[in-house]
C-alpha positions as CSV (number, residue, x, y, z in Angstrom):
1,X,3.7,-1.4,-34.6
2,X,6.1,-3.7,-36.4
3,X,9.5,-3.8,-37.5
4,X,11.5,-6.0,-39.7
5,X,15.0,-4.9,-37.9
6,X,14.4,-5.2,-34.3
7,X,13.0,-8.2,-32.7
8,X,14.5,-7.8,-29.2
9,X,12.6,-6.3,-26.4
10,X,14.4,-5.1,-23.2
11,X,13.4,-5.5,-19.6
12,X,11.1,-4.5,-17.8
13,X,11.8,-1.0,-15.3
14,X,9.8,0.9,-12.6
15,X,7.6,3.0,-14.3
16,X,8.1,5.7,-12.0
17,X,9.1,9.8,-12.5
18,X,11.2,9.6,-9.1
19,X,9.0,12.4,-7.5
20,X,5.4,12.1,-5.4
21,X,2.8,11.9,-6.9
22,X,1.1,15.9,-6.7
23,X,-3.0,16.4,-6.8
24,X,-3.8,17.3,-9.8
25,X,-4.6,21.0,-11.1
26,X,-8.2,22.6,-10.5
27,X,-11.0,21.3,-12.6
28,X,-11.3,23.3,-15.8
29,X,-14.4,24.9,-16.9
30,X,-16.4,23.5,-19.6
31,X,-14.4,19.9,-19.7
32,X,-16.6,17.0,-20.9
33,X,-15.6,13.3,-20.8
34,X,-17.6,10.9,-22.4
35,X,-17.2,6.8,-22.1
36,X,-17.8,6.0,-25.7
37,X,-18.8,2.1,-25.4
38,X,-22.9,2.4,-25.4
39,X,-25.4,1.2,-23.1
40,X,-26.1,-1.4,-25.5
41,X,-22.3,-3.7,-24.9
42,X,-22.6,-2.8,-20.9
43,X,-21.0,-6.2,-20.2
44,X,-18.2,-6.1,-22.6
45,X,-14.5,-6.3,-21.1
46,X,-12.2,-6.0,-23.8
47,X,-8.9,-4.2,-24.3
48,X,-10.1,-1.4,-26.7
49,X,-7.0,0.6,-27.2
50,X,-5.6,2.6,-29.5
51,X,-8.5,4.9,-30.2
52,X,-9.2,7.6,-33.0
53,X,-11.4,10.5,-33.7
54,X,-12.4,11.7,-37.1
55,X,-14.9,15.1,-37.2
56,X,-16.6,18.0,-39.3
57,X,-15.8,21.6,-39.9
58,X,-18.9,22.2,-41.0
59,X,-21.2,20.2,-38.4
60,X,-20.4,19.6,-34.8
61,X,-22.6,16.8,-34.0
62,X,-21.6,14.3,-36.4
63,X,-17.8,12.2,-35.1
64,X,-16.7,9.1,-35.7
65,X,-14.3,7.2,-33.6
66,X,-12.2,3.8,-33.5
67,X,-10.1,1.7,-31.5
68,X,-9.3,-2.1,-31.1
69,X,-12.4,-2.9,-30.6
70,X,-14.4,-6.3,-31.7
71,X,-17.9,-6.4,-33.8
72,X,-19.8,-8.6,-31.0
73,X,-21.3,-10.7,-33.8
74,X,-17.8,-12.4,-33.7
75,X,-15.4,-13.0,-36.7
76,X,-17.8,-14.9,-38.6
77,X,-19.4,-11.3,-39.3
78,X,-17.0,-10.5,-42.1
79,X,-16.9,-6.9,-40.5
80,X,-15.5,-4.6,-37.5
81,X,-17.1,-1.7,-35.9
82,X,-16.8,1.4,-35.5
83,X,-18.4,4.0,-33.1
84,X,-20.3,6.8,-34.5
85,X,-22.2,9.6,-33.0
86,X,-25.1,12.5,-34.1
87,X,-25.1,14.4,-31.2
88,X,-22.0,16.2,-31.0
89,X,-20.1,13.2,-28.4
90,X,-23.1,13.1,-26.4
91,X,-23.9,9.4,-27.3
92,X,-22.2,6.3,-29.7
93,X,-23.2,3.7,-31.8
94,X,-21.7,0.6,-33.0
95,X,-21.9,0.7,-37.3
96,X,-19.7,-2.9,-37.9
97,X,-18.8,-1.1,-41.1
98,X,-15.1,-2.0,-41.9
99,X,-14.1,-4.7,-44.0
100,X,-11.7,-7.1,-41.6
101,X,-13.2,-10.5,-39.6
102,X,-14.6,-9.1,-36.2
103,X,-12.1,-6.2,-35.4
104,X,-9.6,-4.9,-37.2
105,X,-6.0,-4.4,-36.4
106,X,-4.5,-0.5,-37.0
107,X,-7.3,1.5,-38.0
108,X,-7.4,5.6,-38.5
109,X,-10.0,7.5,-40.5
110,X,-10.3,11.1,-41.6
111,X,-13.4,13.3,-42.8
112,X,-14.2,14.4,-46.3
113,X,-15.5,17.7,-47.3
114,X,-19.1,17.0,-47.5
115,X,-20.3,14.9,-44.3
116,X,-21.1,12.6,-43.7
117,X,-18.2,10.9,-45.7
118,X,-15.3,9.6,-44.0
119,X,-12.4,8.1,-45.8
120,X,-10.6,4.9,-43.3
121,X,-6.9,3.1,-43.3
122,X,-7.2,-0.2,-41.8
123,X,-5.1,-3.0,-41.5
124,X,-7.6,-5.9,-42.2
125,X,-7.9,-9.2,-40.4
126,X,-6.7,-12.0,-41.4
127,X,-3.4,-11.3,-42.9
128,X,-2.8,-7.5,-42.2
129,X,-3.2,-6.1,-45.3
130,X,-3.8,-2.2,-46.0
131,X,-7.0,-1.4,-46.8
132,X,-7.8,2.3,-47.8
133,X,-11.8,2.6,-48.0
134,X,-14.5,5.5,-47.8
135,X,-18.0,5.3,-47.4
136,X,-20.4,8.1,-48.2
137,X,-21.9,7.8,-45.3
138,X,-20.2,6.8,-42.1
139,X,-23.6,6.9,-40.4
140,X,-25.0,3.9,-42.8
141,X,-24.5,0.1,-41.9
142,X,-23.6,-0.4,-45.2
143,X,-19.5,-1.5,-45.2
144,X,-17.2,1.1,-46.4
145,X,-15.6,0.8,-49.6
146,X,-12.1,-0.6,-50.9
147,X,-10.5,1.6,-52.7
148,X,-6.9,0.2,-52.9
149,X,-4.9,-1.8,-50.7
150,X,-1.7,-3.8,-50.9
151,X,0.2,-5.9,-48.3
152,X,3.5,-5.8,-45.7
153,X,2.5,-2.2,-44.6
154,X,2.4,-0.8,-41.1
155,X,0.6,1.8,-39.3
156,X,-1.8,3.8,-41.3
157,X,-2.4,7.0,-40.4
158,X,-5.0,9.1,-42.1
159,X,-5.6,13.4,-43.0
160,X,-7.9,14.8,-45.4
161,X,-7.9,18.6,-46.9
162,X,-10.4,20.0,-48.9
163,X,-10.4,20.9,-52.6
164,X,-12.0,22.3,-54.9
165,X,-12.9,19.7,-57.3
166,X,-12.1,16.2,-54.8
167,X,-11.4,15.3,-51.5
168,X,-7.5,15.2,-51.2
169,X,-6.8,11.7,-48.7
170,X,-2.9,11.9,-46.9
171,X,-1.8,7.9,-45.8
172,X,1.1,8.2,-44.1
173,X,2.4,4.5,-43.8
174,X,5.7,2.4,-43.3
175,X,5.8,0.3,-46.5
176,X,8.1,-2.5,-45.5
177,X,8.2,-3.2,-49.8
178,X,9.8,0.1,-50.6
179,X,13.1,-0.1,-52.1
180,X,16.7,0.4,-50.0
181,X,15.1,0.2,-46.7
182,X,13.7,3.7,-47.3
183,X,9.9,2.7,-46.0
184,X,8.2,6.0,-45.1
185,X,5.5,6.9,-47.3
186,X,2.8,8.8,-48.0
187,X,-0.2,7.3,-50.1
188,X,-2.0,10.5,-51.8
189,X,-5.0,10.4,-53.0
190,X,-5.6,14.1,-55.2
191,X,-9.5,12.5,-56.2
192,X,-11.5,11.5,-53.1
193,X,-9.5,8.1,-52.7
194,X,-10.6,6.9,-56.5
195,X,-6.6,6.7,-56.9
196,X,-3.9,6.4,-55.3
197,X,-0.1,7.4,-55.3
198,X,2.7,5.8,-52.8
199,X,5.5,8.9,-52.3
200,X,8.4,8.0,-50.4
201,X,9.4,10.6,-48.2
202,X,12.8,9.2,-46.7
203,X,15.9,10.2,-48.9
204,X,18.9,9.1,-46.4
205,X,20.2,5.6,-45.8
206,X,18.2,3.6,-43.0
207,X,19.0,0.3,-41.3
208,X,16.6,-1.5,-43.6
209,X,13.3,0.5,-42.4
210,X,12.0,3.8,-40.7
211,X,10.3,3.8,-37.4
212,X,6.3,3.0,-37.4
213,X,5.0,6.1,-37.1
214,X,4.3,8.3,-40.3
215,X,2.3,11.8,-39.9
216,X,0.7,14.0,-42.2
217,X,-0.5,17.3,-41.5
218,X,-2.1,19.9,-43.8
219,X,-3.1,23.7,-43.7
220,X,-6.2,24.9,-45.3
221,X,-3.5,26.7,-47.4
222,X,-3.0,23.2,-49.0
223,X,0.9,23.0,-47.3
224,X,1.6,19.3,-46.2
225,X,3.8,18.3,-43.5
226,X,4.9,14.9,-42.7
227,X,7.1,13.6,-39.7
228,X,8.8,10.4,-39.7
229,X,11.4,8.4,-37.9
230,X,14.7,8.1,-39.6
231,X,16.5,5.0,-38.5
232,X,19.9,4.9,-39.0
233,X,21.6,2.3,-36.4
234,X,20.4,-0.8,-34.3
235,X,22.1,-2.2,-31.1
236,X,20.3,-4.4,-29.8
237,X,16.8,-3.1,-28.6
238,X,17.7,0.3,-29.4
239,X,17.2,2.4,-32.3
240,X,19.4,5.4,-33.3
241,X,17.1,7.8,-35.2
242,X,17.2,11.0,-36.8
243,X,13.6,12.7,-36.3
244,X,12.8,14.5,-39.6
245,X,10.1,16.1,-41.3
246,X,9.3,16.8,-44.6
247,X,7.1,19.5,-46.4
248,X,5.0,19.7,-49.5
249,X,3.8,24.0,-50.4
250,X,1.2,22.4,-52.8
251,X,-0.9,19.8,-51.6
252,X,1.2,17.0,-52.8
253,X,-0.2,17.1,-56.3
254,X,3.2,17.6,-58.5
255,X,5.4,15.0,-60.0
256,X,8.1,15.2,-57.1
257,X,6.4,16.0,-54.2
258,X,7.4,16.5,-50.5
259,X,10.7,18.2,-51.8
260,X,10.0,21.6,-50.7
261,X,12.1,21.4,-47.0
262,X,15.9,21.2,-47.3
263,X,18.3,20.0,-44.4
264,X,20.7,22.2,-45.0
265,X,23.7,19.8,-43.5
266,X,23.1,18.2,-46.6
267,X,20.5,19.7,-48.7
268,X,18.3,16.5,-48.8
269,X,14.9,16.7,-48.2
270,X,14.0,16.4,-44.6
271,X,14.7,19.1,-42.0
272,X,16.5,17.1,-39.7
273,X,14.6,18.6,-36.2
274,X,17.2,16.4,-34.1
275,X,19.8,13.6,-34.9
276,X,21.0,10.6,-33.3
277,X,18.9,10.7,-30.8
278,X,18.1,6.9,-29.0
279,X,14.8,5.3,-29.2
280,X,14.1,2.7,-26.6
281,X,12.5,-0.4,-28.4
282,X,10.1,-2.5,-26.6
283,X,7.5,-5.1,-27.7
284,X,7.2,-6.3,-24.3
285,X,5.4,-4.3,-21.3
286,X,7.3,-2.0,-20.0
287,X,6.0,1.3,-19.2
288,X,2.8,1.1,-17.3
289,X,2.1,-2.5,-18.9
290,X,2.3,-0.6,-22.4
291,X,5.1,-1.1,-25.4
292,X,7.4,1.7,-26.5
293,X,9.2,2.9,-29.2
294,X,6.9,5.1,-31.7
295,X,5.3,8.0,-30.3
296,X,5.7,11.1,-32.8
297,X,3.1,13.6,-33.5
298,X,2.8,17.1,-35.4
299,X,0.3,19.8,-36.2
300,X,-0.3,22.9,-38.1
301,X,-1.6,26.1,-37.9
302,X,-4.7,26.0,-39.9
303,X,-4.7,29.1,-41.1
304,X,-1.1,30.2,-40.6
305,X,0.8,27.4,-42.0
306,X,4.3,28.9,-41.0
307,X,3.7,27.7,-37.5
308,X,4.4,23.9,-36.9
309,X,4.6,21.5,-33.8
310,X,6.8,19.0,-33.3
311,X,6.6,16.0,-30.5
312,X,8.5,12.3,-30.2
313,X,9.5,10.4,-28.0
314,X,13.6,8.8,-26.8
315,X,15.2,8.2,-23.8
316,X,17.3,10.8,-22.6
317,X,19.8,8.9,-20.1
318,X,19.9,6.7,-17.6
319,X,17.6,7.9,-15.3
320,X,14.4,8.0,-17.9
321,X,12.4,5.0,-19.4
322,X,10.7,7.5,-22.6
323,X,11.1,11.2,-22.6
324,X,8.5,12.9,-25.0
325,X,10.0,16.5,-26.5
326,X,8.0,19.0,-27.8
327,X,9.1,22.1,-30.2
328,X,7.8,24.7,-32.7
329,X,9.1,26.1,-36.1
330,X,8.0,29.6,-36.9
331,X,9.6,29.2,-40.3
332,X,7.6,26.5,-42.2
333,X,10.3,24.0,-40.9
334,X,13.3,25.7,-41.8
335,X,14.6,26.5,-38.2
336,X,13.1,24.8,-34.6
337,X,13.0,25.7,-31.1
338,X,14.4,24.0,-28.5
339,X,12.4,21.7,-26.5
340,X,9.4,23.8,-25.1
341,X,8.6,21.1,-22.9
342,X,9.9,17.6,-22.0
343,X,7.3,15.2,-20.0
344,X,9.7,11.6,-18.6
345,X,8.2,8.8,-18.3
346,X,5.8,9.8,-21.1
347,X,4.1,8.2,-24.3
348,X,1.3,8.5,-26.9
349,X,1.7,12.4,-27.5
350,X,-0.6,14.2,-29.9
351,X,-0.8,17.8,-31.2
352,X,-3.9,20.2,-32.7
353,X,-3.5,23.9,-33.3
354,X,-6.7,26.0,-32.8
355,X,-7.9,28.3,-35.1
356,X,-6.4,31.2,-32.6
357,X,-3.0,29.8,-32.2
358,X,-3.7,27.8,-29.1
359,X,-1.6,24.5,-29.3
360,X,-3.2,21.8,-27.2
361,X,-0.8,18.8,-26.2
362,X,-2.1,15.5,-25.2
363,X,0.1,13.0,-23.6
364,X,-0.4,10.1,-21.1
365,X,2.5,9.8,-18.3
366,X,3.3,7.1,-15.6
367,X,3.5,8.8,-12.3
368,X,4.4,7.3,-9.1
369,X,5.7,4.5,-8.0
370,X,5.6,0.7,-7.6
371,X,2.0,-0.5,-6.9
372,X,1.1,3.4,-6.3
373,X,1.6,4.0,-10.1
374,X,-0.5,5.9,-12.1
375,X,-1.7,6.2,-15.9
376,X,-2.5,10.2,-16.2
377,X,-3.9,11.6,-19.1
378,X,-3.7,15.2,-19.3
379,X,-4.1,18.0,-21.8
380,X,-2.2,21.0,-21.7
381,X,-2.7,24.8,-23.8
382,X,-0.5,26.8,-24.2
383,X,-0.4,30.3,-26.5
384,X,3.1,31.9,-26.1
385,X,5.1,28.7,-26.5
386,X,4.6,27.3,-22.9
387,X,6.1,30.3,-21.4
388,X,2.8,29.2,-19.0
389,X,0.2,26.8,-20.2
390,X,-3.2,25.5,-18.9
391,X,-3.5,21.5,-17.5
392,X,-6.4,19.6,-17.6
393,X,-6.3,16.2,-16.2
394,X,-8.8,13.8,-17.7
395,X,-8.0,10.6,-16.4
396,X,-5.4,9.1,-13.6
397,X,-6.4,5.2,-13.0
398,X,-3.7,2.8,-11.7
399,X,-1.0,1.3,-14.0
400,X,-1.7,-2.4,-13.0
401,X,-5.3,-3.0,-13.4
402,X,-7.1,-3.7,-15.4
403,X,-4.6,-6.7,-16.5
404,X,-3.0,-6.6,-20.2
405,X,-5.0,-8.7,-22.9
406,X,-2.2,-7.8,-25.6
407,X,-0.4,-5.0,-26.8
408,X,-0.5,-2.5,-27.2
409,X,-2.1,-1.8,-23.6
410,X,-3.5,1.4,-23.9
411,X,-2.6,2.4,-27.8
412,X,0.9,3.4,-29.7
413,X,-1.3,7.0,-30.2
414,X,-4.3,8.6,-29.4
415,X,-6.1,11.4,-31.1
416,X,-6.8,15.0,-30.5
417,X,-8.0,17.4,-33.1
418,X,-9.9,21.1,-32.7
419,X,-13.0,22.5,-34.3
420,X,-14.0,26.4,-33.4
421,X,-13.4,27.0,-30.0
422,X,-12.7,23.5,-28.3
423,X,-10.3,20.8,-28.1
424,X,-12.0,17.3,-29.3
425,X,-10.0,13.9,-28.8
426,X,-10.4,10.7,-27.5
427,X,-8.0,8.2,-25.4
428,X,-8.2,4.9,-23.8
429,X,-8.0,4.0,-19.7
430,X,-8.9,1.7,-17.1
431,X,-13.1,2.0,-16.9
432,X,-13.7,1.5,-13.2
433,X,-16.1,3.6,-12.7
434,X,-14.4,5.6,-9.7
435,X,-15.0,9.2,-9.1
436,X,-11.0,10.0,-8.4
437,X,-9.9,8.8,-11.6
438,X,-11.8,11.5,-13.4
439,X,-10.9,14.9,-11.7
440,X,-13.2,16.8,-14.6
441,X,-16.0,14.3,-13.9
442,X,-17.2,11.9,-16.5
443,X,-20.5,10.5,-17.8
444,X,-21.1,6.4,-18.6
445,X,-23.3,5.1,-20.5
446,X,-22.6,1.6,-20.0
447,X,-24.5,0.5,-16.8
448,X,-22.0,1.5,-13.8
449,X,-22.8,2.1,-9.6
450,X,-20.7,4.7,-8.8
451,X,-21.3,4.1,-5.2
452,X,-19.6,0.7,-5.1
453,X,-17.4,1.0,-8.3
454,X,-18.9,-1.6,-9.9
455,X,-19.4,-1.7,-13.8
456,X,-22.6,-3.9,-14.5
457,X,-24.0,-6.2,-17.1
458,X,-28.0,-5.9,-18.6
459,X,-28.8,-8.1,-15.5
460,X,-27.0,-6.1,-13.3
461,X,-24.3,-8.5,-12.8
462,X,-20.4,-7.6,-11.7
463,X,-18.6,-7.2,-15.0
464,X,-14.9,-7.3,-15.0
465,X,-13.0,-3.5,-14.9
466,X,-11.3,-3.6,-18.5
467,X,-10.2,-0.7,-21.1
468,X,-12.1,1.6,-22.7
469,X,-12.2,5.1,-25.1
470,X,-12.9,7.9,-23.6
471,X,-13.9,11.0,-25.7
472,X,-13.2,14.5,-24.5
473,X,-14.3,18.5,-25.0
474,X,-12.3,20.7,-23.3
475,X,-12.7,25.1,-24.5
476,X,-9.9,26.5,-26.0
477,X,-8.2,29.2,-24.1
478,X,-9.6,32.8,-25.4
């Protein structure tokens, strides 16, 4: 997460949602939370935030997942890892795949039609430039291939649909070398990632950039939606920002694409979903050790692509560090709800709709207070627009251990996406292995002794309590 504008960072506050912390609800039915570091780097303890998930339609035991994570051969590898699995989440493997000097840093990745391929945004280490790259064959050790990359660009983030002819690739991206500050873009890819087109989406004035985050999402009908930040004034470490979204009715694949959504305050392209609001900017620690300032998520109804979710994150007044919103539009954009819900104290928000309208919402909150504080990771369904939803609470581990490496802490987003009946994502939280932090039970694989909360090396050594990805499986509501 970088910016060009702000440099600032503001102070640190309680992370604290000014109520007692409740138990949390029942244990769902059917949950499954995996630890994804393998038996095989038992004595690791680094920081591996900022996790994604990448899987098939057509076969539910092949995934692939990501996060900050560092090819234990060390940089002189050449390559970075990332974690693959055959038997549905059950298990992962290391493949040190990627192109980038031991670990990369922003990395998302997306699926192509015929698996196992899997098409990847990194940024690459040393120097940060953009690599877009697919292999054929995620499972192979062989390293994924470049396809294009270019530098000063910020934030990846990576969506497939499927066509007829080719794989269609969606890079949503903050290109800090677009022209008049208008940096949101989408880099399409209409032939399996052979070439590539950078579409800027922003058509207002900014302050000289947009906000980090840039999200594509696609319906099977081939309609593309793509939410972004639209920065339009700076004082100090804040950020006023329009939050917009834009809309493509065929796949991106004409000559002016993502100019099918009007605002009609002004008829640009761009439904403007909410204006002016204020985004708290911080590259320091500051909620629950993590940075904020770039949470923003959206979804589609796969097969009904009228229906469209909506979350970000700002600060509502005085009394909030980061308030995350979430809304619908029944109208392919046109018109929104007001907030359906609103979580305080609230960050790394992401969105899937199920193929029978059940919209799951994944979000991690600080609760409590002070030393008491808690990191709670929790998934919530709802199917008549959170008139009453479902909660599932996958994690809850303290705020202040394990200590922060770097930021981000726990990752500016996570990943949730959904495949038949079931919700399948992954996050990152404390790993100490303690019964109470996982109130849908989990399953190591990394050598742990639940009995004295100890994780353990191959010799059965006292290894340091450090971050991890977790993977999840939780059914949808019938």
């Amino acid at each position: 997460m970088r910016t060009r504008v702000i440099a600032a960072t503001v102070a640190l506050y309680a992370a604290c949602d000014g109520a007692t912390r409740q138990p949390p609800p029942a244990k769902v039915a059917g949950v499954r939370v995996v630890d994804v570091i393998p038996v095989s780097l038992s004595g690791e303890t680094w920081q591996d935030a900022e996790p994604f998930l990448a899987l098939y339609a057509s076969n539910a035991q092949l995934m692939a997942a990501s996060a900050f994570t560092p090819n234990p051969g060390g940089s002189a590898s050449g390559t970075a890892p990332i974690f693959v699995s055959s038997d549905g989440g059950d298990t992962w493997t290391l493949r040190n795949t990627l192109p980038s000097e031991g670990m990369t840093a922003d990395i998302t990745h997306a699926v192509g039609a015929t698996p196992p391929v899997l098409y990847s945004g990194i940024l690459k280490v040393p120097g940060v430039p953009l690599n877009e790259l697919k292999a054929g064959d995620f499972l192979s050790p062989a390293t994924m291939t470049l396809q294009a990359s270019r530098a000063d660009v910020d934030q990846p983030f990576v969506r497939t649909a499927q066509a007829a002819s080719a794989d269609r690739v969606y890079v949503g991206l903050n290109d800090f070398d677009a022209p008049d500050g208008r940096t949101a873009t989408v880099d399409v890819s209409l032939d399996g990632g052979a070439t590539y087109k950078s579409r800027r989406i922003e058509t207002r004035a900014t302050v000289g950039q947009n906000g980090p985050s840039i999200r594509p999402a696609v319906a099977q009908d081939r309609t593309v939606y793509v939410a972004y930040f639209g920065w339009r004034a700076t004082a100090g470490s804040t950020v006023t920002s329009d939050i917009a979204v834009v809309r493509d009715d065929s796949g991106a694949g004409g000559a002016t694409p993502f100019r099918d959504l009007l605002d009609p305050s002004d008829h640009l392209p761009g439904r403007l979903v909410a204006t002016r609001v204020t985004i708290p900017w911080s590259n320091a620690p500051t909620l629950g050790q993590e940075r904020i300032g770039s949470t923003l998520a959206i979804a589609v109804n796969p097969l009904h692509s009228d229906t469209v979710y909506l979350a970000w994150a700002d600060r509502v007044g005085t009394g909030d560090i980061y308030t995350v919103h979430l809304r619908r539009s029944g109208d392919r954009g046109a018109t929104w709800t007001g907030d359906l819900r609103t979580v305080t104290n609230a960050t790394n928000a992401s969105l899937a709709v199920s193929a029978n309208g059940t919209v799951g919402f994944l979000y991690q909150q600080v609760t409590g207070s002070d030393s008491s504080s808690r990191w709670v990771t929790r998934l919530e369904q709802s199917r008549d627009g959170f008139t009453t939803h479902q909660d599932a609470v996958l994690a809850t581990v303290p705020t202040n251990a394990p200590p922060l490496q770097f930021l981000p802490y726990i990752g500016d987003y996570n990943g949730l996406l959904t495949r038949g009946d079931r919700f399948l994502g992954v996050f990152s939280a404390s790993n100490a292995p303690d019964s109470t932090n996982f109130p849908q039970g989990v399953v190591y694989h990394r050598r742990v002794d639940f009995a004295t909360h100890r994780l353990l090396d191959g010799s059965g050594a006292t290894v340091a309590v450090s971050i991890d990805p977790f993977f999840f499986s939780v059914p949808v509501l019938p």
